[in-house]
C-alpha positions as CSV (number, residue, x, y, z in Angstrom):
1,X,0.0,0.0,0.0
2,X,2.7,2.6,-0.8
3,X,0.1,5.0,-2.2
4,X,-1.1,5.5,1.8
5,X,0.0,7.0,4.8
6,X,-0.2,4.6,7.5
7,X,-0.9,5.5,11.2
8,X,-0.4,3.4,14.4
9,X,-3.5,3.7,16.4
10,X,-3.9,2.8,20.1
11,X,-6.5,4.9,21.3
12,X,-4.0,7.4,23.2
13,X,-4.4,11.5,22.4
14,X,-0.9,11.2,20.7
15,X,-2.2,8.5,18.1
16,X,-5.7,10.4,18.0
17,X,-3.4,13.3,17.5
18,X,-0.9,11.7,14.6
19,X,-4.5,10.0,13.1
20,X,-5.6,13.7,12.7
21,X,-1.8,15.1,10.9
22,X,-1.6,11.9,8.6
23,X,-5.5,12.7,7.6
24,X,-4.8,16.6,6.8
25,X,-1.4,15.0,4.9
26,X,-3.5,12.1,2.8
27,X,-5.9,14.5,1.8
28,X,-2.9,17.4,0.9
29,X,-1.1,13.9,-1.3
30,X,-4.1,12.6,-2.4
31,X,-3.3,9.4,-0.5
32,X,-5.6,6.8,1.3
33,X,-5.0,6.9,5.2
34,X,-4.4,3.1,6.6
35,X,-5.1,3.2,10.5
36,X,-3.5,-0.5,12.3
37,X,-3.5,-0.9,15.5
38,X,-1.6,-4.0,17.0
39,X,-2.8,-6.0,19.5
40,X,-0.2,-7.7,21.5
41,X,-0.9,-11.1,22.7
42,X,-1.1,-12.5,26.4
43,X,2.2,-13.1,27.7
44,X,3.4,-16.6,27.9
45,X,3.5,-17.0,32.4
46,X,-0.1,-15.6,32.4
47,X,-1.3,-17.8,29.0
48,X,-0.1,-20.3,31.6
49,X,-1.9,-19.8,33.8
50,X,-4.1,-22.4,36.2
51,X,-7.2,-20.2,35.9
52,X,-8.8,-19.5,32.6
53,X,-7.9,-16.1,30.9
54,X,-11.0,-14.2,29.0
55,X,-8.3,-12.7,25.9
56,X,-10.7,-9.9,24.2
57,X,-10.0,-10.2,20.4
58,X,-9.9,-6.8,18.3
59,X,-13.5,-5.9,16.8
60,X,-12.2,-4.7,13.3
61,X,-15.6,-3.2,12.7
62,X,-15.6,-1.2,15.9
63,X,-13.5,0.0,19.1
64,X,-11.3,2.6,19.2
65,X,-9.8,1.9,15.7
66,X,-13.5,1.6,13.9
67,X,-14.8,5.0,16.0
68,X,-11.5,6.9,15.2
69,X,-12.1,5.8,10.9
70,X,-15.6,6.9,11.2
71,X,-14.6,10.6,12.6
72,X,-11.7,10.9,10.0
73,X,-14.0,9.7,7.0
74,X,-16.6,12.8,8.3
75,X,-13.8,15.8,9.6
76,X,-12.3,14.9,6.0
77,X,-15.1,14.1,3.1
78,X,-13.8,12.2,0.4
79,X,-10.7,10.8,2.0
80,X,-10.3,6.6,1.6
81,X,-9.7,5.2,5.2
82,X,-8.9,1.9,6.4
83,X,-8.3,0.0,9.5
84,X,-6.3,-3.4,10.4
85,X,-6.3,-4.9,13.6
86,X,-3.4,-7.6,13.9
87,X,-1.8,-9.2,16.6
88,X,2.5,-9.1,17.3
89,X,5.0,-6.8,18.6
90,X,3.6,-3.1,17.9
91,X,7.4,-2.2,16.7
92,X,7.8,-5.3,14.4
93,X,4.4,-4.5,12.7
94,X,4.5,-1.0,12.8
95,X,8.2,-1.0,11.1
96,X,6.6,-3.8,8.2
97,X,3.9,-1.3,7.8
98,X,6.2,1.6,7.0
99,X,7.8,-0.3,4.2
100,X,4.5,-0.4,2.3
101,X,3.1,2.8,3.2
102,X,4.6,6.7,1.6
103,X,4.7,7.3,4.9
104,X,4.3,6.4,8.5
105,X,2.7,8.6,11.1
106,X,2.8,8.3,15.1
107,X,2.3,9.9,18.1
108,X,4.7,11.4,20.5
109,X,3.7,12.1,24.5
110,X,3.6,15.9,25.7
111,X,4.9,16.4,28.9
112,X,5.4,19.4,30.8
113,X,8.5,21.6,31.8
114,X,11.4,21.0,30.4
115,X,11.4,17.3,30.2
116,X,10.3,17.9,26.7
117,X,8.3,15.2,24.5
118,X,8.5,11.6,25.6
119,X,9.1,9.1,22.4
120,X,8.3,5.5,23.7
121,X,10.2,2.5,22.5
122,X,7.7,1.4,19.7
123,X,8.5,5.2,18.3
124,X,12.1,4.9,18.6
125,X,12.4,1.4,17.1
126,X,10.3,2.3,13.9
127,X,12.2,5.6,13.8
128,X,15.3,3.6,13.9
129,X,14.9,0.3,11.5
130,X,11.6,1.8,9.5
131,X,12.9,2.5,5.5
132,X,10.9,5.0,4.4
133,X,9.9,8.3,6.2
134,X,8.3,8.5,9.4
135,X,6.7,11.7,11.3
136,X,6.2,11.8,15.5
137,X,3.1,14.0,16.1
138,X,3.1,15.4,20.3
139,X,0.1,14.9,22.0
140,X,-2.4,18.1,21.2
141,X,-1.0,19.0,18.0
142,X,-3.9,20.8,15.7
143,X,-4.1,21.9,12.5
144,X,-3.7,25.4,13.4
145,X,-0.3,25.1,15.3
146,X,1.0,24.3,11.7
147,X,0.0,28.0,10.4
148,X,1.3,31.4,11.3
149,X,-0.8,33.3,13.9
150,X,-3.2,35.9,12.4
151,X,-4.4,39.6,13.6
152,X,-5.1,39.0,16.9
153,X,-1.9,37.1,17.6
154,X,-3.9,33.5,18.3
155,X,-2.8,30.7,14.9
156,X,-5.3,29.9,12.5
157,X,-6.0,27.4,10.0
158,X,-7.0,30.3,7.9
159,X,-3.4,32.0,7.5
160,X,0.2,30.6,5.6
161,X,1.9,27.5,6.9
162,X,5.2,28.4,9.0
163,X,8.5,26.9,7.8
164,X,9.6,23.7,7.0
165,X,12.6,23.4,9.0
166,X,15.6,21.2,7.7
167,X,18.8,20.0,9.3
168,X,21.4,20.1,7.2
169,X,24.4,18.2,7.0
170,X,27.0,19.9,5.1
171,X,29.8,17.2,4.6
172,X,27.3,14.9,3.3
173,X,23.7,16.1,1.9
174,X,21.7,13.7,0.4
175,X,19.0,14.1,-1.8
176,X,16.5,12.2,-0.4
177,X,16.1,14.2,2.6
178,X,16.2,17.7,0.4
179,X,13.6,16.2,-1.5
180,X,11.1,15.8,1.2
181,X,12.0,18.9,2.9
182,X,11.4,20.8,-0.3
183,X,8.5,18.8,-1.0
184,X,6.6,19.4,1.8
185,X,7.1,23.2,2.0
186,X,5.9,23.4,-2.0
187,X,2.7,21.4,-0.8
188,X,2.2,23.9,2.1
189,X,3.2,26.7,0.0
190,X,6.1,27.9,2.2
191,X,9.4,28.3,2.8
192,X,12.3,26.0,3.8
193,X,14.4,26.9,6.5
194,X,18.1,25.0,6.3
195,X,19.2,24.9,9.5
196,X,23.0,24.3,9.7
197,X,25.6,23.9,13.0
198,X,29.2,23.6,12.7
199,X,31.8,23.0,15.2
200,X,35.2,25.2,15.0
201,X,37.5,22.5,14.8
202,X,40.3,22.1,17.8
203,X,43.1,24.0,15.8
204,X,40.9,26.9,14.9
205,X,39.6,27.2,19.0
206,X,43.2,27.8,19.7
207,X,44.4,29.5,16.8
208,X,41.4,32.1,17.7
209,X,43.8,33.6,20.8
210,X,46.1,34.8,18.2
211,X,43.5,35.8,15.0
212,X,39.7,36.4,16.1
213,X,39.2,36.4,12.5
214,X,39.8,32.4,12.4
215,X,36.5,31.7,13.3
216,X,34.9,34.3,11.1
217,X,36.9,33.0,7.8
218,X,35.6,29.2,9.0
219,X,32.0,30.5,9.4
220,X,32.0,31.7,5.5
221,X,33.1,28.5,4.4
222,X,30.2,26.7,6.3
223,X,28.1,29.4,5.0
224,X,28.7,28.9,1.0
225,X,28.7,24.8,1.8
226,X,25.3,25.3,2.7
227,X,24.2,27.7,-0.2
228,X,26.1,25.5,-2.2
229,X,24.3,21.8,-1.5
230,X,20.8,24.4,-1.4
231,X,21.2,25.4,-5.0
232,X,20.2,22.3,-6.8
233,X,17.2,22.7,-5.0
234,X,16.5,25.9,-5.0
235,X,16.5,25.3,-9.3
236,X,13.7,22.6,-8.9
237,X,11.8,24.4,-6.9
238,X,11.8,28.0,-7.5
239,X,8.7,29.0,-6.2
240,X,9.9,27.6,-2.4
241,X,11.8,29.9,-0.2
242,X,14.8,28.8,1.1
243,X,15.9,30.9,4.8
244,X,19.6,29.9,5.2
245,X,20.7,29.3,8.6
246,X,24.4,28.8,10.1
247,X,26.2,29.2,12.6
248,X,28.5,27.5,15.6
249,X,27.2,25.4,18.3
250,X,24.8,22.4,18.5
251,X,22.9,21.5,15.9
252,X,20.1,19.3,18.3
253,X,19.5,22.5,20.0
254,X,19.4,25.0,17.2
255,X,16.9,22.1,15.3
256,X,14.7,22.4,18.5
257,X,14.5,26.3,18.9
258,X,13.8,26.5,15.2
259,X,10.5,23.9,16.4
260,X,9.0,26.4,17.9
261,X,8.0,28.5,14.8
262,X,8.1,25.6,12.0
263,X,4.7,23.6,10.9
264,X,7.6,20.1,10.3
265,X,11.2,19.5,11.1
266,X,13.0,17.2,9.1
267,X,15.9,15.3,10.3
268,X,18.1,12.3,8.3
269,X,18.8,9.1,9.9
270,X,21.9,7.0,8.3
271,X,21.0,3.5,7.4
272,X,23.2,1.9,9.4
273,X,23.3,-1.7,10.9
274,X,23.0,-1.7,15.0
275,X,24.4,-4.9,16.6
276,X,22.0,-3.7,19.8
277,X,18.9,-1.5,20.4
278,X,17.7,1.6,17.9
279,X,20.5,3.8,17.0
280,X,19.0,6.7,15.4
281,X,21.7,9.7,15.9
282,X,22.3,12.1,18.1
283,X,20.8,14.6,16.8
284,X,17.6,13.3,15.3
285,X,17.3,11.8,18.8
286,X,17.1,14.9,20.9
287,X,15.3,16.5,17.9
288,X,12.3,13.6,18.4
289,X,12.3,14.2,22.1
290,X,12.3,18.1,22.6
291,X,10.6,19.4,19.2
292,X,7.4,20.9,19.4
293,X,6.5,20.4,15.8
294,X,6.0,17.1,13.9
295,X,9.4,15.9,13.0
296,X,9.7,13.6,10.0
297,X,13.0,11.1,10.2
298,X,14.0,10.4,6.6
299,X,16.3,7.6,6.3
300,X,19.0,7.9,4.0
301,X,22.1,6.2,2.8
């Protein structure tokens, strides 16, 4: 089913949430929206058990899953919705699902302070092993956070997207993660903002005692890297803005303070082979937890 968007449904106000971005993005693609929600079977010890166990099977007609279709197929007329109900290890499933599907949609929990944005361990294991794109919607997210706030200073549907916000990796850009970056902005009708960190390498950081102007000459070399590996883009889509952003420090934390005024961050994940766990990078890793936008993980090569 790669002409869908497929969304992991558990009945939680993030999925509810991430059910209500991949509808909005289905509809903007012109996609079906495939809602699964797993249902993990009785542990072994308790299936074991002396007394009977009462296992309630999925309804794939109704429950959570049936109630949430229903509400899309009426907030969003027209749009092709369907639900599967299986049984395994949400992760497993989910990441199978995300093969098939143009893109995979789940939900993130809010919390408060700054503890930031909790991403469980289902999240992080499609996120890591998933080969197509993925997007993490926070609990709460509405369609009006995506849009710029109007008159009175409150955001509205009824006003222009905010930015597309893109981390970009200088030494090695890759063209799959420009292309959904720029695609997504051209479909919201709005700009791309490259975001761009560099570290001063250890030579420069002491050199800068004897010539101040070190760092400066290192900055403009970052600075044309990043118009450079922009212009391709920037020729294939001409009617997208691109807002160039660099500058030293930390990329995670520039990424997140960009969040706040962007309707999707994009973030690359290197296909990589991890003998343990879900590797997924630094960066895309504290990006996931702290953002308070969607962020879509593109994997890459």
């Amino acid at each position: 089913m790669s002409r869908s968007i497929t969304v992991g449904l558990d009945g939680s106000p993030e999925s509810r949430a991430a059910a209500e971005w991949a509808a909005r993005e289905a509809r903007s693609r012109g996609l079906a929206l495939r809602l699964v929600h797993v249902w993990e079977p009785v542990p072994v010890p308790l299936a074991q058990a002396p007394l009977p166990v009462v296992e309630p099977r999925p309804d794939p007609a109704g429950g959570v899953p049936g109630e949430m279709a229903e509400g899309l197929r009426l907030r969003h007329p027209g749009l092709e919705v369907a639900v599967e109900q299986t049984e395994g290890d949400p992760g497993e499933v989910l990441t199978a699902a995300a093969g098939e599907s143009a893109l995979t949609v789940l939900g993130s929990r809010g919390l408060s302070g700054v503890a930031g944005f909790l991403v469980g361990s289902v999240g992080l294991a499609v996120a890591a092993h998933a080969e197509r794109p993925l997007v993490l919607v926070r609990a709460g997210e509405q369609a009006a956070d995506e849009h710029e706030t109007d008159a009175t200073g409150i955001p509205s549907a009824a006003t222009a997207y905010r930015p597309v916000v893109l981390g970009v990796d200088v030494t090695a850009p890759d063209d799959t993660l420009f292309a959904f970056a720029f695609e997504e902005a051209a479909r919201r009708g709005t700009a791309v903002r490259a975001v761009h960190a560099y570290a001063l390498p250890p030579y420069y950081v002491y050199g800068l005692a004897y010539d101040p102007s070190i760092g400066d000459r290192f900055g403009k070399q970052e600075q044309a890297a990043l118009a450079e590996s922009l212009l391709p883009w920037r020729r294939t889509y001409p009617g997208v803005e691109v807002v160039e952003e660099c500058g030293a420090g930390s990329a995670a934390e520039r990424l997140i303070d960009a969040a706040r005024e962007a309707s999707l961050v994009v973030v690359g994940r290197r296909r990589r082979p991890a003998p343990f766990g879900a590797r997924i990078g630094p960066v895309a890793h504290a990006v996931l937890h702290h953002a308070t936008a969607p962020v879509a993980v593109v994997p890459h090569d």
